[in-house]
PyMOL Python script that loads the backbone (N, CA, C, O; Angstrom):
from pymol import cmd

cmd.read_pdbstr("""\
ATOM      1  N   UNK A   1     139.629 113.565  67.315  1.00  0.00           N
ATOM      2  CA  UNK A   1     141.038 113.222  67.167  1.00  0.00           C
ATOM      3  C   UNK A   1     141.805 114.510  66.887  1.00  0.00           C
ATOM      4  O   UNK A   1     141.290 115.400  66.210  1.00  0.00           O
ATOM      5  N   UNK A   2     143.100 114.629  67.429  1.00  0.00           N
ATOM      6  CA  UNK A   2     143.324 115.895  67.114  1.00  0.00           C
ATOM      7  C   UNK A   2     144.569 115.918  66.262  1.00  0.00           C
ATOM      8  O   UNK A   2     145.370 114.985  66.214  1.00  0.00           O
ATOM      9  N   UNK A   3     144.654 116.807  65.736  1.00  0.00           N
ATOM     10  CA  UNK A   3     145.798 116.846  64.142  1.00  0.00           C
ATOM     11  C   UNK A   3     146.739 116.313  64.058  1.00  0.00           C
ATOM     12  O   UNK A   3     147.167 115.854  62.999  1.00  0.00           O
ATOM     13  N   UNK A   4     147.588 116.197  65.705  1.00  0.00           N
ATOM     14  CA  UNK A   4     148.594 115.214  65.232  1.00  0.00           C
ATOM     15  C   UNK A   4     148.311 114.128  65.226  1.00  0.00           C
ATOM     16  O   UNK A   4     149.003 113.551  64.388  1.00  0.00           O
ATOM     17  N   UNK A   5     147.467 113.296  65.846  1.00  0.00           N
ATOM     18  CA  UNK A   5     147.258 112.262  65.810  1.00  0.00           C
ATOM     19  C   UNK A   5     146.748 111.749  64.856  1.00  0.00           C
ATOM     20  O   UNK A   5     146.579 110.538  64.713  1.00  0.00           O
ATOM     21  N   UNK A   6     146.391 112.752  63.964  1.00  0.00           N
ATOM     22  CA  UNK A   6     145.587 112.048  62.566  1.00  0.00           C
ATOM     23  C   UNK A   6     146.406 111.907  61.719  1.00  0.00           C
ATOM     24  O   UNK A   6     146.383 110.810  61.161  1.00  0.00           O
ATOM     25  N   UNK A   7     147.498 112.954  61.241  1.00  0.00           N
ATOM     26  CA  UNK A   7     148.621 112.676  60.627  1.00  0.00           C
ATOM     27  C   UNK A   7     149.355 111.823  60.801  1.00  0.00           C
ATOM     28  O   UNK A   7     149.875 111.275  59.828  1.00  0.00           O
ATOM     29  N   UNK A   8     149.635 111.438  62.053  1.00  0.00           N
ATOM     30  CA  UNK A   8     150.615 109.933  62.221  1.00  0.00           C
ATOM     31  C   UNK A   8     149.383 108.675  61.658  1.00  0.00           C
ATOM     32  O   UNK A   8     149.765 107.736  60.959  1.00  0.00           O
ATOM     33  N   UNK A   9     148.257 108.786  61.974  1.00  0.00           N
ATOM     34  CA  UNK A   9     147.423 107.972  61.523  1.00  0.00           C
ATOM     35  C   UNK A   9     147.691 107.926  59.740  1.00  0.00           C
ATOM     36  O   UNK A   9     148.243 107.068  59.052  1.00  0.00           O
ATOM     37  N   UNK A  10     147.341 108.634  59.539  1.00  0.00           N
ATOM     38  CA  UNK A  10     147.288 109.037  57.794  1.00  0.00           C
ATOM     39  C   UNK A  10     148.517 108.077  57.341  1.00  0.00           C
ATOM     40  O   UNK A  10     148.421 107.113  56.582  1.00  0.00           O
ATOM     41  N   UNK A  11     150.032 108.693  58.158  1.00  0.00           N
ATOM     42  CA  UNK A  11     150.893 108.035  57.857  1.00  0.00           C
ATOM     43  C   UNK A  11     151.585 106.764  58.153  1.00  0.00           C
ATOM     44  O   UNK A  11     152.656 106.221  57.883  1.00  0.00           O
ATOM     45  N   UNK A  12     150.246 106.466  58.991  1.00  0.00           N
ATOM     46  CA  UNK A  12     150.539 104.668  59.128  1.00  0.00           C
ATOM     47  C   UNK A  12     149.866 103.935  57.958  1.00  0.00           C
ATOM     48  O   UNK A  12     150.501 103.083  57.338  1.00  0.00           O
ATOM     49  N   UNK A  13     148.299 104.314  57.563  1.00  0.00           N
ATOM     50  CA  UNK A  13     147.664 104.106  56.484  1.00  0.00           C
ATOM     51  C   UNK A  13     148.025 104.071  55.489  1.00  0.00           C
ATOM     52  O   UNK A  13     147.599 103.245  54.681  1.00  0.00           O
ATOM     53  N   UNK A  14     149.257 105.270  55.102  1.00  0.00           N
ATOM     54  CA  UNK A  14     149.896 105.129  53.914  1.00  0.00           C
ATOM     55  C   UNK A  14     151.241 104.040  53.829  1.00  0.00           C
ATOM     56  O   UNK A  14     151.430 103.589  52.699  1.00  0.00           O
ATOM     57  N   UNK A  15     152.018 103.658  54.709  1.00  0.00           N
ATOM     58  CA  UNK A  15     152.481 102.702  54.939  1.00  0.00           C
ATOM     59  C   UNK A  15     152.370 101.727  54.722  1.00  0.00           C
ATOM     60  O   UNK A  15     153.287 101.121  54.169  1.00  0.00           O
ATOM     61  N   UNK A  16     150.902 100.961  55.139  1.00  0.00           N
ATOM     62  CA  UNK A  16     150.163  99.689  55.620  1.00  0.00           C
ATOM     63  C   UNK A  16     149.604  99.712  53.822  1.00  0.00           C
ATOM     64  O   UNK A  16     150.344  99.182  52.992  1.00  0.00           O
ATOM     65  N   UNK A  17     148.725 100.142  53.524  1.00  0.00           N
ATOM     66  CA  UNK A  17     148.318 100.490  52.196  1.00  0.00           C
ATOM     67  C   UNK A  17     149.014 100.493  51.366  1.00  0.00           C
ATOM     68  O   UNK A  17     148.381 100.113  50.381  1.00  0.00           O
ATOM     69  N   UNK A  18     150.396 100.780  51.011  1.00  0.00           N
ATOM     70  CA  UNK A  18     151.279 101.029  49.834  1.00  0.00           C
ATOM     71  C   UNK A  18     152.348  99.860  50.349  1.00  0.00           C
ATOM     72  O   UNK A  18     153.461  99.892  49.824  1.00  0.00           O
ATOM     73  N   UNK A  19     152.143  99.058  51.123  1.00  0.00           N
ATOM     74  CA  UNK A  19     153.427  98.702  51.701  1.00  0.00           C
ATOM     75  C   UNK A  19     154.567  99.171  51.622  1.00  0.00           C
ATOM     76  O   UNK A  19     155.551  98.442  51.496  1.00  0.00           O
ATOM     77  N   UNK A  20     154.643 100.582  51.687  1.00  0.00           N
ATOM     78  CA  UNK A  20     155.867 101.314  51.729  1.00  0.00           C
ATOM     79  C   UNK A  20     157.428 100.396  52.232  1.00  0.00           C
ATOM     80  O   UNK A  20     157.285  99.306  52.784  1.00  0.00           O
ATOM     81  N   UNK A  21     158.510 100.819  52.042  1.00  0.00           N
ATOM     82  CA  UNK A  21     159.704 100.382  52.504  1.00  0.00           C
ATOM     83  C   UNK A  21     160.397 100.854  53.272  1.00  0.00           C
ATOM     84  O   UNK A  21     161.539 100.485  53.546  1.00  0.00           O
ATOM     85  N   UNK A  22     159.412 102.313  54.022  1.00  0.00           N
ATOM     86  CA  UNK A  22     160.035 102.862  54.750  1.00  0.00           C
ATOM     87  C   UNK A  22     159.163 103.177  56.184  1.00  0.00           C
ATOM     88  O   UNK A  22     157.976 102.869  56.293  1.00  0.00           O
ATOM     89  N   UNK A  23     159.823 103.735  57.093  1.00  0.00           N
ATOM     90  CA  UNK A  23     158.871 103.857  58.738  1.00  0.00           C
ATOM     91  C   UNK A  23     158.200 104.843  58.204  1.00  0.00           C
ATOM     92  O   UNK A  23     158.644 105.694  57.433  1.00  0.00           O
ATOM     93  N   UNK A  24     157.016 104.726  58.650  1.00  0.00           N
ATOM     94  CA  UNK A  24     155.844 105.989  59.091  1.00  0.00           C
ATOM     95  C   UNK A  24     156.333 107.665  59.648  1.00  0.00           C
ATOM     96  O   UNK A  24     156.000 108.792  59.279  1.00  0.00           O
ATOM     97  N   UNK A  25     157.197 107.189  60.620  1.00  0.00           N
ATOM     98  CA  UNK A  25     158.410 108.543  61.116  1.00  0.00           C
ATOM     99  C   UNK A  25     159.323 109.306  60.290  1.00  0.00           C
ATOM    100  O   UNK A  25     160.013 110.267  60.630  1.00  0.00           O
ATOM    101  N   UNK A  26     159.217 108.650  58.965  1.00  0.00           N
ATOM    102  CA  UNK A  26     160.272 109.200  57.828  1.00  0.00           C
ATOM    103  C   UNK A  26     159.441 109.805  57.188  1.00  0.00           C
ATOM    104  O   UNK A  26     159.891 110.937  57.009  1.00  0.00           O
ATOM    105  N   UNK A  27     158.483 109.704  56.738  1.00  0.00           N
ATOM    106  CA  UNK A  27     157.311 110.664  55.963  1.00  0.00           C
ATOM    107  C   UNK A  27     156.691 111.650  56.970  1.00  0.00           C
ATOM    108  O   UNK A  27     155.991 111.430  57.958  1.00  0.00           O
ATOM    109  N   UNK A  28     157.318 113.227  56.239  1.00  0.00           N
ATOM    110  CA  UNK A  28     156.914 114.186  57.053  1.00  0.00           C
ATOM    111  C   UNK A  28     155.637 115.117  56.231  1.00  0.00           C
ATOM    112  O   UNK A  28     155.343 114.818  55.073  1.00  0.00           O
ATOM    113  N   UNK A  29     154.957 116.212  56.925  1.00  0.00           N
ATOM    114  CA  UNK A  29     153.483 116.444  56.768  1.00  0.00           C
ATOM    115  C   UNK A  29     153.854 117.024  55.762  1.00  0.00           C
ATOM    116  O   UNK A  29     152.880 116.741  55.064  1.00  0.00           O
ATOM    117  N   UNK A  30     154.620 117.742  54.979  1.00  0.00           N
ATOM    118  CA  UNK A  30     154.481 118.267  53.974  1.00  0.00           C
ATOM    119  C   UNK A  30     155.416 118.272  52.640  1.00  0.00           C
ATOM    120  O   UNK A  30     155.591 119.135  51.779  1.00  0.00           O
ATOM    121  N   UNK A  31     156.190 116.365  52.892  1.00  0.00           N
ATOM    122  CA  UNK A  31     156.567 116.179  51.571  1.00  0.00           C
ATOM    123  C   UNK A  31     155.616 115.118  50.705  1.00  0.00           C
ATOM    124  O   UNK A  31     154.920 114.151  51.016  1.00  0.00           O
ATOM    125  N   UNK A  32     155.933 115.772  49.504  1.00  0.00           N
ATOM    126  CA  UNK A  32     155.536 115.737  48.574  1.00  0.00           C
ATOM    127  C   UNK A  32     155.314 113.722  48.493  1.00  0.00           C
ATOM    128  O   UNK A  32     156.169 112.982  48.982  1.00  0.00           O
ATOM    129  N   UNK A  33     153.972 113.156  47.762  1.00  0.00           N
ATOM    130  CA  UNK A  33     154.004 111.806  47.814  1.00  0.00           C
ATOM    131  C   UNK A  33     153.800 111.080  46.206  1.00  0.00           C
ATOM    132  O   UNK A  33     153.575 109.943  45.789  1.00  0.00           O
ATOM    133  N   UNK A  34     154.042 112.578  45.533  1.00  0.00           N
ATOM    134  CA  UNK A  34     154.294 111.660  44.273  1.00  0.00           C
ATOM    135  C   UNK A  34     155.134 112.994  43.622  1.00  0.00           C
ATOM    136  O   UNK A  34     155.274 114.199  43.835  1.00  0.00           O
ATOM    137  N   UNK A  35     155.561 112.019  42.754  1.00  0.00           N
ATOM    138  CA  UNK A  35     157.352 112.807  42.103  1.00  0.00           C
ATOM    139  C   UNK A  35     158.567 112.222  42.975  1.00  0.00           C
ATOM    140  O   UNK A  35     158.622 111.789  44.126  1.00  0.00           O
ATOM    141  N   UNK A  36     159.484 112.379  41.991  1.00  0.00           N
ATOM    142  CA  UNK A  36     160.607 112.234  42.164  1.00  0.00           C
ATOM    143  C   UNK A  36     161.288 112.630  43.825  1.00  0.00           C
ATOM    144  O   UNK A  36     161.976 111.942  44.580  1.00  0.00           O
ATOM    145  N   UNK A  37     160.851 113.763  43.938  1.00  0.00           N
ATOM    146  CA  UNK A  37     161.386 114.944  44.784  1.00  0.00           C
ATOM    147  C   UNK A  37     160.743 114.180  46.347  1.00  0.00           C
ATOM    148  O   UNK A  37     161.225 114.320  47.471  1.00  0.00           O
ATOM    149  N   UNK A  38     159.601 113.416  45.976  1.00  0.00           N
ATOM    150  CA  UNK A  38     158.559 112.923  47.127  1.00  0.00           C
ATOM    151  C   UNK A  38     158.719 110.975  47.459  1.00  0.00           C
ATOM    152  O   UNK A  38     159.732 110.275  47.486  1.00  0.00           O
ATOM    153  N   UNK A  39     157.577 110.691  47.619  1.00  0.00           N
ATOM    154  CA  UNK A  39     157.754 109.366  47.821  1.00  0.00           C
ATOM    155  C   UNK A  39     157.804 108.639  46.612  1.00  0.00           C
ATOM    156  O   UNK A  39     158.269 107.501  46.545  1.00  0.00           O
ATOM    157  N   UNK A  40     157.294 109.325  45.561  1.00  0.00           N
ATOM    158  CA  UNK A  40     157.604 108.770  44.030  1.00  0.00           C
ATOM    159  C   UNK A  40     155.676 107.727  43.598  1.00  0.00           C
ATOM    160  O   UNK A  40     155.075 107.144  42.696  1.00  0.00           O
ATOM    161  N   UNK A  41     155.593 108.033  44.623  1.00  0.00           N
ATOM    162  CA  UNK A  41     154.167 107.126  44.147  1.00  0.00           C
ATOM    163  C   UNK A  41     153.507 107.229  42.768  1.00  0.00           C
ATOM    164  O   UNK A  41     153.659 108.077  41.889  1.00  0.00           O
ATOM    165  N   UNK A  42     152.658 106.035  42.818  1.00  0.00           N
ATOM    166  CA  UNK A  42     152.431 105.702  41.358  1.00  0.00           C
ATOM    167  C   UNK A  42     150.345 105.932  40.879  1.00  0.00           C
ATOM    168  O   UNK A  42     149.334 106.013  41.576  1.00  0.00           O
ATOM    169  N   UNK A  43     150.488 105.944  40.049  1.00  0.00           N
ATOM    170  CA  UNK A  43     148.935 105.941  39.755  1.00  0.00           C
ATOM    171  C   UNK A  43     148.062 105.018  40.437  1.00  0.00           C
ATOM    172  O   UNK A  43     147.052 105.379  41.041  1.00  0.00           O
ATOM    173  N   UNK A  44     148.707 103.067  40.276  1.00  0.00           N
ATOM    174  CA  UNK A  44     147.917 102.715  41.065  1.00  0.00           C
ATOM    175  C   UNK A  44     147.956 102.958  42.203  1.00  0.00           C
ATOM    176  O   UNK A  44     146.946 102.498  42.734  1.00  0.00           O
ATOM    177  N   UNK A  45     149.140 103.870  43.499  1.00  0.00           N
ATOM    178  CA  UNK A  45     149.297 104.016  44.557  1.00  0.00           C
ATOM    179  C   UNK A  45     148.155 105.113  44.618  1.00  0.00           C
ATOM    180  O   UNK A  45     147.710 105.072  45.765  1.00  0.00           O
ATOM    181  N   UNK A  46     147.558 105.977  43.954  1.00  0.00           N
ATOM    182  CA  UNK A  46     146.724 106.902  43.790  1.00  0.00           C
ATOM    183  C   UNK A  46     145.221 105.875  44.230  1.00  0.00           C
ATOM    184  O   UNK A  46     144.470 105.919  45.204  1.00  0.00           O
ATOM    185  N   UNK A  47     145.249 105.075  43.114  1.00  0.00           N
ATOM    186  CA  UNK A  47     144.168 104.347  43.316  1.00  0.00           C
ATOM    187  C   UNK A  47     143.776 104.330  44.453  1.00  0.00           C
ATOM    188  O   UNK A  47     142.908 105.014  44.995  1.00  0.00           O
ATOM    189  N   UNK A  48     144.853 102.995  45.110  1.00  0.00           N
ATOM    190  CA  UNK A  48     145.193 102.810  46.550  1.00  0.00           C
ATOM    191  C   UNK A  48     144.531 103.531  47.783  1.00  0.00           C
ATOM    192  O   UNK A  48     143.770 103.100  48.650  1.00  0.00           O
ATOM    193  N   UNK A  49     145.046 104.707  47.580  1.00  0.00           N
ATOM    194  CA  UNK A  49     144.602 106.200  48.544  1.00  0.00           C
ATOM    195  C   UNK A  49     143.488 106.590  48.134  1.00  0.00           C
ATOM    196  O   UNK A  49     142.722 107.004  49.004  1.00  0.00           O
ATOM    197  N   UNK A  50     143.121 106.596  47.030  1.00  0.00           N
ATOM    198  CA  UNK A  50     141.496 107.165  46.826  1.00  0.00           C
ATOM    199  C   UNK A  50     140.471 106.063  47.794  1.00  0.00           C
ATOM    200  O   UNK A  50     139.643 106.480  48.604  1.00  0.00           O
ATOM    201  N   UNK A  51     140.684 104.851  47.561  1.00  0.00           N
ATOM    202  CA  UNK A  51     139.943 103.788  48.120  1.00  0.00           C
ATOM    203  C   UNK A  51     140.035 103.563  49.692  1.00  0.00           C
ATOM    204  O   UNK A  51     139.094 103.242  50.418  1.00  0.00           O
ATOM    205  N   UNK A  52     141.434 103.808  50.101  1.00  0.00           N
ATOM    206  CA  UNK A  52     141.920 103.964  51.621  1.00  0.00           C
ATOM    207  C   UNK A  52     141.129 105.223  52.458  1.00  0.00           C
ATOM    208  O   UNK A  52     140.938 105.177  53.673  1.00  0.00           O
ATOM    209  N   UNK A  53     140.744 106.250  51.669  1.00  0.00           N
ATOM    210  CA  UNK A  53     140.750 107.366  52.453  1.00  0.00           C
ATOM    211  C   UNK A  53     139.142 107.216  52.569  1.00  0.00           C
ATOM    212  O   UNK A  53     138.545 107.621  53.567  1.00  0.00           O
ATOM    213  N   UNK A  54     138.506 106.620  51.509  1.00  0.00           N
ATOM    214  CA  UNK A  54     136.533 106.582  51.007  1.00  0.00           C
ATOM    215  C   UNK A  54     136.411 105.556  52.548  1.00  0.00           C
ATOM    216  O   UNK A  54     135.578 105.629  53.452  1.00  0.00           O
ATOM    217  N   UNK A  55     137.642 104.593  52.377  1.00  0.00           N
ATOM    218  CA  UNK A  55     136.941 103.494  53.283  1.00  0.00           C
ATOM    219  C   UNK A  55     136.972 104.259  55.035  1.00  0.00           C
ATOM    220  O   UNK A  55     135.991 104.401  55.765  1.00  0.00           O
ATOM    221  N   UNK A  56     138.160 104.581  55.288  1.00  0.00           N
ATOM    222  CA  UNK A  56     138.637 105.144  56.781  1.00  0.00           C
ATOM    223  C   UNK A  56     138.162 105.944  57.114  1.00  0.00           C
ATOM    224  O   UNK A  56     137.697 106.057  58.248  1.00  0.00           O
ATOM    225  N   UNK A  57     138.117 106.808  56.191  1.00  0.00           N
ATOM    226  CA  UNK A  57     137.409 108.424  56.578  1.00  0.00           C
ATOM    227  C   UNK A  57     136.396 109.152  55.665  1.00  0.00           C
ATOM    228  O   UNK A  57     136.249 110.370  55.764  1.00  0.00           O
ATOM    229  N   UNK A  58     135.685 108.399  54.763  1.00  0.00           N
ATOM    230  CA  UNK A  58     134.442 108.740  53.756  1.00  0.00           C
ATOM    231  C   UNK A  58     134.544 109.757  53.011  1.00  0.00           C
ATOM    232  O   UNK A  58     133.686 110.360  52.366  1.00  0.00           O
ATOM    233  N   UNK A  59     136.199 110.007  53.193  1.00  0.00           N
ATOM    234  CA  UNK A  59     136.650 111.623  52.155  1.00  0.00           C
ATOM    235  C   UNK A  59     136.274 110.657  51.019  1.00  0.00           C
ATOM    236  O   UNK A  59     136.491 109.447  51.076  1.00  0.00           O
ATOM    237  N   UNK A  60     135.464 111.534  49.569  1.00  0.00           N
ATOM    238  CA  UNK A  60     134.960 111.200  48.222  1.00  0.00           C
ATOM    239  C   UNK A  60     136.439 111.652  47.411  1.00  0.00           C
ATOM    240  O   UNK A  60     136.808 112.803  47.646  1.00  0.00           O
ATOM    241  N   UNK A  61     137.121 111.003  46.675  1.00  0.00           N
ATOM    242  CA  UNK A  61     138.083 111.620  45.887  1.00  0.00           C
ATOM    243  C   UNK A  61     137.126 111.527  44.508  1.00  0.00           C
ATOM    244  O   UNK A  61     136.952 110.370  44.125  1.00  0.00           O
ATOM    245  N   UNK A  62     136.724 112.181  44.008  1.00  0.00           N
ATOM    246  CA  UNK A  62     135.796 112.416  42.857  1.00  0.00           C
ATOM    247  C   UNK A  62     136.224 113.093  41.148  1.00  0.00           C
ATOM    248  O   UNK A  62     135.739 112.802  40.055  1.00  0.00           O
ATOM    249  N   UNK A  63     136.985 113.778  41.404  1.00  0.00           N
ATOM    250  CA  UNK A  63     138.074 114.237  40.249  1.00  0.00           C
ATOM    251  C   UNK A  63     139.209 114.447  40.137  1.00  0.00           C
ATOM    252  O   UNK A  63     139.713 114.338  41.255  1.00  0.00           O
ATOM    253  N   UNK A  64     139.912 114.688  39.433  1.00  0.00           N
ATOM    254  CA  UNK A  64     141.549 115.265  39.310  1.00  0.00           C
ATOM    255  C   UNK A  64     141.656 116.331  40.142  1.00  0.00           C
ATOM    256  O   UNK A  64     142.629 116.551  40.863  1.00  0.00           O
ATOM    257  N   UNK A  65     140.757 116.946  40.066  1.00  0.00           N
ATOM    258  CA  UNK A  65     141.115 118.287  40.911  1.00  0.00           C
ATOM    259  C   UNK A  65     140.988 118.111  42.541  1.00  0.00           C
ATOM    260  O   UNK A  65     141.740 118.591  43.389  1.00  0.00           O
ATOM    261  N   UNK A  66     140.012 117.420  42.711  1.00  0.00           N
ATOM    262  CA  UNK A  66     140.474 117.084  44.091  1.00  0.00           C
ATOM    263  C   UNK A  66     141.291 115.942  44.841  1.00  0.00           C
ATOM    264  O   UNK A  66     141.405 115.782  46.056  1.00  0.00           O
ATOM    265  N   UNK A  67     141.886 115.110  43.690  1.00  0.00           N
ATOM    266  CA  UNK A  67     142.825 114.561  43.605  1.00  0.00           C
ATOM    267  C   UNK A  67     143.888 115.143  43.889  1.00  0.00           C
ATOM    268  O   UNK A  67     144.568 114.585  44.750  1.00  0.00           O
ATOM    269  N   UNK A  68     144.388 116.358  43.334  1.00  0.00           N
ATOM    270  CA  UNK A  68     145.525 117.088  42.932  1.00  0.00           C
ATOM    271  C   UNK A  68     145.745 117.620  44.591  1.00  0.00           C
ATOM    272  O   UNK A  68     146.758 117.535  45.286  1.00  0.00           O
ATOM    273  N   UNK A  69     144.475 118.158  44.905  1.00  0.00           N
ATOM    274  CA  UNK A  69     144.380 118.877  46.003  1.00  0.00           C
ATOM    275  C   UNK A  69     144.601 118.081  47.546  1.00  0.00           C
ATOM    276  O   UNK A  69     145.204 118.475  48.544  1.00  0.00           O
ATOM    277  N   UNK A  70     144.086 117.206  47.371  1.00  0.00           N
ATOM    278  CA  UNK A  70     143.774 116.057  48.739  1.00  0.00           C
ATOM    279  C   UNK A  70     144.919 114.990  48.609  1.00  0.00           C
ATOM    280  O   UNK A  70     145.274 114.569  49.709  1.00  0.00           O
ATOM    281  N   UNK A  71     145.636 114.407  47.454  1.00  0.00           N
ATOM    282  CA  UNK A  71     146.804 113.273  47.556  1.00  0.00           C
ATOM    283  C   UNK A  71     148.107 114.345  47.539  1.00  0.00           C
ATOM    284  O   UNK A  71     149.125 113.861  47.043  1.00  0.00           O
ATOM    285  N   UNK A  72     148.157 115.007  47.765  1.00  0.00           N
ATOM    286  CA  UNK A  72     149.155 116.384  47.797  1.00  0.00           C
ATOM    287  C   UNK A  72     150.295 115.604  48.735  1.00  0.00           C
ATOM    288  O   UNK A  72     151.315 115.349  48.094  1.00  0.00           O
ATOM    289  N   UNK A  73     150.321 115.147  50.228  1.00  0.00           N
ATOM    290  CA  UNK A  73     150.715 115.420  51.346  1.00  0.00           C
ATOM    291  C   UNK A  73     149.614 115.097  52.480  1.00  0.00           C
ATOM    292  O   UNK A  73     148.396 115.253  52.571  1.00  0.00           O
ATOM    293  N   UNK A  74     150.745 114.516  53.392  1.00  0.00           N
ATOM    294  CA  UNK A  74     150.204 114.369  54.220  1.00  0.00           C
ATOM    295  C   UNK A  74     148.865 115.281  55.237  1.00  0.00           C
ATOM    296  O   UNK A  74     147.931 114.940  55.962  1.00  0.00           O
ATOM    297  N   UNK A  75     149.271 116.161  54.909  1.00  0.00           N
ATOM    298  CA  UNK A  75     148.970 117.785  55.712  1.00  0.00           C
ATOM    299  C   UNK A  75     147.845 118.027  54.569  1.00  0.00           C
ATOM    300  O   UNK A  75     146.786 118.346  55.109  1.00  0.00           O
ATOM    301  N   UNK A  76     147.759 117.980  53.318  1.00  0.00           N
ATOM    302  CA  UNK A  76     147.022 117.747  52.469  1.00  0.00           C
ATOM    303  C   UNK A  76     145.922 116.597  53.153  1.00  0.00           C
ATOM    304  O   UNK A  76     144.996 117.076  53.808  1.00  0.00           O
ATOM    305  N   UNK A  77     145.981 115.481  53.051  1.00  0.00           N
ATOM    306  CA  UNK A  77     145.406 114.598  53.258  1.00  0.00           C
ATOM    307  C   UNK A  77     144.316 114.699  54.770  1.00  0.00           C
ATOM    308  O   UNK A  77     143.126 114.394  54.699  1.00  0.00           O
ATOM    309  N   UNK A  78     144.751 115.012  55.632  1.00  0.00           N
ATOM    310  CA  UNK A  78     144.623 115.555  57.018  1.00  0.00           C
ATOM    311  C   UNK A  78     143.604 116.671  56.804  1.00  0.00           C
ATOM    312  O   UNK A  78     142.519 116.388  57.311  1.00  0.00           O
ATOM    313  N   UNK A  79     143.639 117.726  56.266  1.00  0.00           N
ATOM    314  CA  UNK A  79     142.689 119.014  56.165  1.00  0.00           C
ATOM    315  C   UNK A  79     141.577 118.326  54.980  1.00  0.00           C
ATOM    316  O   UNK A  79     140.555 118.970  54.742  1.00  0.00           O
ATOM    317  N   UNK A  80     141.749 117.374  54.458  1.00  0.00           N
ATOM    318  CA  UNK A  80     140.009 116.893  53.703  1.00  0.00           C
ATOM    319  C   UNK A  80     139.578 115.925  54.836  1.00  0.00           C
ATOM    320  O   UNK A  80     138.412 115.965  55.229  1.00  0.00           O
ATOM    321  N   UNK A  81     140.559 114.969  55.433  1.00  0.00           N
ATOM    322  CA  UNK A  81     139.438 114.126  56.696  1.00  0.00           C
ATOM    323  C   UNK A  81     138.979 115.633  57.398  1.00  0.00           C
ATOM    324  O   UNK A  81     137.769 115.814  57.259  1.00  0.00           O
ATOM    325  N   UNK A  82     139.600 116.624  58.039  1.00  0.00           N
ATOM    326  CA  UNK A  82     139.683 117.317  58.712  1.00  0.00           C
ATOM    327  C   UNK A  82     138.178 117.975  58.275  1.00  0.00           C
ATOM    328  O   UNK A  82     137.283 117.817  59.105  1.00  0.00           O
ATOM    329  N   UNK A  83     137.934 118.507  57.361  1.00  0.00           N
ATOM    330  CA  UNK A  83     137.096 119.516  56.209  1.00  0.00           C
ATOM    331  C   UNK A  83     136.220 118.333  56.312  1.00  0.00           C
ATOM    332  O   UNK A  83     135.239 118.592  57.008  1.00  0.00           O
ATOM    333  N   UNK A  84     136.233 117.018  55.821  1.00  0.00           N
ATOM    334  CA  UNK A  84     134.904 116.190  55.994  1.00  0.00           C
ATOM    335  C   UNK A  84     134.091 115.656  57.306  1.00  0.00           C
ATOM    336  O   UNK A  84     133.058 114.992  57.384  1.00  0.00           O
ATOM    337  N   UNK A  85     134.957 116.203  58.316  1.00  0.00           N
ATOM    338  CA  UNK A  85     134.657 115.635  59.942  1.00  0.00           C
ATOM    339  C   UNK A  85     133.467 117.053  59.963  1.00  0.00           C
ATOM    340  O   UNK A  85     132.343 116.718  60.338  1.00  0.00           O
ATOM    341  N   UNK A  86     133.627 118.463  59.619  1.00  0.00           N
ATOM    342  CA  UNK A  86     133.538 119.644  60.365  1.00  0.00           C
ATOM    343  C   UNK A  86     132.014 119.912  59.480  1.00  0.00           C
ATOM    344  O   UNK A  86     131.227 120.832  59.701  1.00  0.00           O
ATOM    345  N   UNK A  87     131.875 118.878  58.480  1.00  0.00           N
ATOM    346  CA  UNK A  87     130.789 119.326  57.291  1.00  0.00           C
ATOM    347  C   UNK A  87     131.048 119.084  56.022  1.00  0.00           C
ATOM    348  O   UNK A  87     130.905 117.965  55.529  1.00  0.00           O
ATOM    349  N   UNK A  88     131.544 120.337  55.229  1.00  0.00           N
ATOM    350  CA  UNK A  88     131.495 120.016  54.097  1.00  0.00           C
ATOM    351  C   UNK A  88     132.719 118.945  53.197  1.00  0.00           C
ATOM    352  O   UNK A  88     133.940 118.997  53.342  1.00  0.00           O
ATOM    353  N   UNK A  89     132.071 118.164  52.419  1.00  0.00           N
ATOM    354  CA  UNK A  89     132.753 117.656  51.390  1.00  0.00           C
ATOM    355  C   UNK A  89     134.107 117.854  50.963  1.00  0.00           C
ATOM    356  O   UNK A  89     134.386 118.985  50.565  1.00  0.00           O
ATOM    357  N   UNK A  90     135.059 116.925  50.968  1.00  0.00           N
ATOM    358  CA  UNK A  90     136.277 116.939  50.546  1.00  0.00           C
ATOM    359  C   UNK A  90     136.077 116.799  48.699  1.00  0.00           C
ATOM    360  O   UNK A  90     137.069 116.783  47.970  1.00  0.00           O
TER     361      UNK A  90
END
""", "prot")
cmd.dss("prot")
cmd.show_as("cartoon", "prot")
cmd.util.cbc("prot")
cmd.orient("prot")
């Protein structure tokens, strides 16, 4: 699959998953999806995505830190499926 297509993927998932209130086309690759400044998401929306991403794409969200790193953004999100397709561990 190639990058863009995974990102629009990502951002249908996050859509469908959060039942967002907004189109998939409005969330771009590198805003922010929690804070104010971003989509504002919430802890359990964290949940949500940890469980969405184990099931779709077998990325492990395993600590805060790769929490921090991998629920970042879309473009975020994209380079751990990306990083878990090529080998190593997200």
């Amino acid at each position: 699959m190639d990058e863009t297509a995974l990102r629009n993927e990502i951002r249908s998932m996050l859509v469908e998953t959060l039942m967002l209130p907004i189109p998939a086309g409005e969330i771009t690759d590198e805003r922010p999806l929690f804070g104010p400044e971003g989509l504002g998401l919430d802890s359990v929306d964290a949940l949500q995505l940890v469980v969405a991403l184990d099931k779709k794409y077998g990325v492990k969200v395993t600590d805060r830190e790769v929490a921090t790193r991998v629920l970042g953004s879309v473009s975020a999100m994209a380079r751990a499926v990306a990083e878990k397709a090529s080998g190593p561990a997200a």
